[in-house]
matplotlib code that plots the C-alpha trace (Angstrom):
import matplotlib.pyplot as plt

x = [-52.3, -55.1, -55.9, -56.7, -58.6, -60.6, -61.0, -62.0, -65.1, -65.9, -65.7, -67.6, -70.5, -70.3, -70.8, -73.5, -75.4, -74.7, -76.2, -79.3, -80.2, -79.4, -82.3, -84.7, -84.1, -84.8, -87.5, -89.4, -88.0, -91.7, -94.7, -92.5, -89.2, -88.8, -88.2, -85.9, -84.0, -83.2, -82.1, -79.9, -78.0, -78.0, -76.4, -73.8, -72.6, -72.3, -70.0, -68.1, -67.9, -66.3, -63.8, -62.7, -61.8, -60.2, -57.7, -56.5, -55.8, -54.0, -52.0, -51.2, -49.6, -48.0, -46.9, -45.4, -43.7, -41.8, -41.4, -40.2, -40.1, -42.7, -45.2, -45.8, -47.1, -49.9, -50.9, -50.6, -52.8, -55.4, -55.6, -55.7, -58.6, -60.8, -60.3, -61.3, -64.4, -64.8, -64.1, -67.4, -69.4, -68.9, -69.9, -72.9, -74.0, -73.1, -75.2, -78.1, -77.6, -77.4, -81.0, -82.4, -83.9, -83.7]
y = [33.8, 33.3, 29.8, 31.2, 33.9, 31.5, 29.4, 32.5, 33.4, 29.5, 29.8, 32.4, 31.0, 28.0, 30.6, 32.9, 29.4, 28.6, 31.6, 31.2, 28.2, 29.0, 31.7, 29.2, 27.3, 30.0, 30.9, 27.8, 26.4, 26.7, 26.0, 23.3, 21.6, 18.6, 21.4, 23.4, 20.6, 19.9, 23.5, 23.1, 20.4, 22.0, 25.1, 22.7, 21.0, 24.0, 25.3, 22.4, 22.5, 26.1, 24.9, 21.8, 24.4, 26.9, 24.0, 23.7, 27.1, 27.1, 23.9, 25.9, 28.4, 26.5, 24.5, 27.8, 28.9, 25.6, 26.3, 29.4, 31.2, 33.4, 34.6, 37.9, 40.4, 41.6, 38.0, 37.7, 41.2, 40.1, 36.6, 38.2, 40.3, 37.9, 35.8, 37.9, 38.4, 34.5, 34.5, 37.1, 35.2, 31.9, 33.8, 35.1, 31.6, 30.0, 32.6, 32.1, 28.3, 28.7, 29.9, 26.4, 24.6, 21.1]
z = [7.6, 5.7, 7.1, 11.0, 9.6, 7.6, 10.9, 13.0, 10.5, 11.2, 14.9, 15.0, 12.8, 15.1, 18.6, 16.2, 15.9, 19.5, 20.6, 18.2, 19.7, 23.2, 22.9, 21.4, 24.4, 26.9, 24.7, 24.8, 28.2, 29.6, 27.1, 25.0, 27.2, 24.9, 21.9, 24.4, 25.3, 21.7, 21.5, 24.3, 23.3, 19.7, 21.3, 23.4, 20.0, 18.3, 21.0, 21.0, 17.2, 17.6, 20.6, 18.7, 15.2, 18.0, 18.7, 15.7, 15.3, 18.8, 16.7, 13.6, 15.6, 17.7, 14.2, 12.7, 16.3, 15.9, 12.1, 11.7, 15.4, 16.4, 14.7, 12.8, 15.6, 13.1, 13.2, 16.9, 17.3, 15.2, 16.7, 20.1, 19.2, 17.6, 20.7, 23.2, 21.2, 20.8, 25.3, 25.2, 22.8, 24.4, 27.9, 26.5, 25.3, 28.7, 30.1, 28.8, 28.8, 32.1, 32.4, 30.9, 33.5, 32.6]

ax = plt.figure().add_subplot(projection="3d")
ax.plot(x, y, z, "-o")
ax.set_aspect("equal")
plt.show()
């Protein structure tokens, strides 16, 4: 379905972004906090951004399920993989979050 794999490639801008400025926040946590800060709560919206799109793709399944049964299992399989790497990238990001001191 064309429409979750658009969604995936926009999720995982949304983490890519979140992970950018998660380092820019670790990065200048020490010499500049105010500028970290902003990076952290940049980092926290983008991750937000990418939850809020993944449940809608949760929806559009759950849409066609109701629809017309269960999904094609080359669908499933390629949702499935793309979201255990969206479960790693969001850990990475929480990670070094995690390192801000605020």
């Amino acid at each position: 379905m064309q429409l979750i794999a658009d969604m995936i490639d926009e999720i995982m801008e949304e983490y890519e972004g979140a992970e950018a400025y998660a380092k820019k926040a670790v990065q200048f946590q020490t010499e500049r906090p105010a500028l970290s800060r902003k990076y952290l709560n940049m980092a926290k919206q983008e991750l937000e951004h990418g939850d809020n799109l993944h449940t809608e793709i949760v929806a559009v399944i759950q849409a066609y399920r109701a629809k017309n049964g269960q999904p094609p299992e080359a669908m499933m399989m390629v949702y499935n993989w793309e979201h255990e790497k969206m479960i790693d990238h969001v850990a990475r990001v929480k990670a070094l979050l995690a390192m801000v001191k605020t």
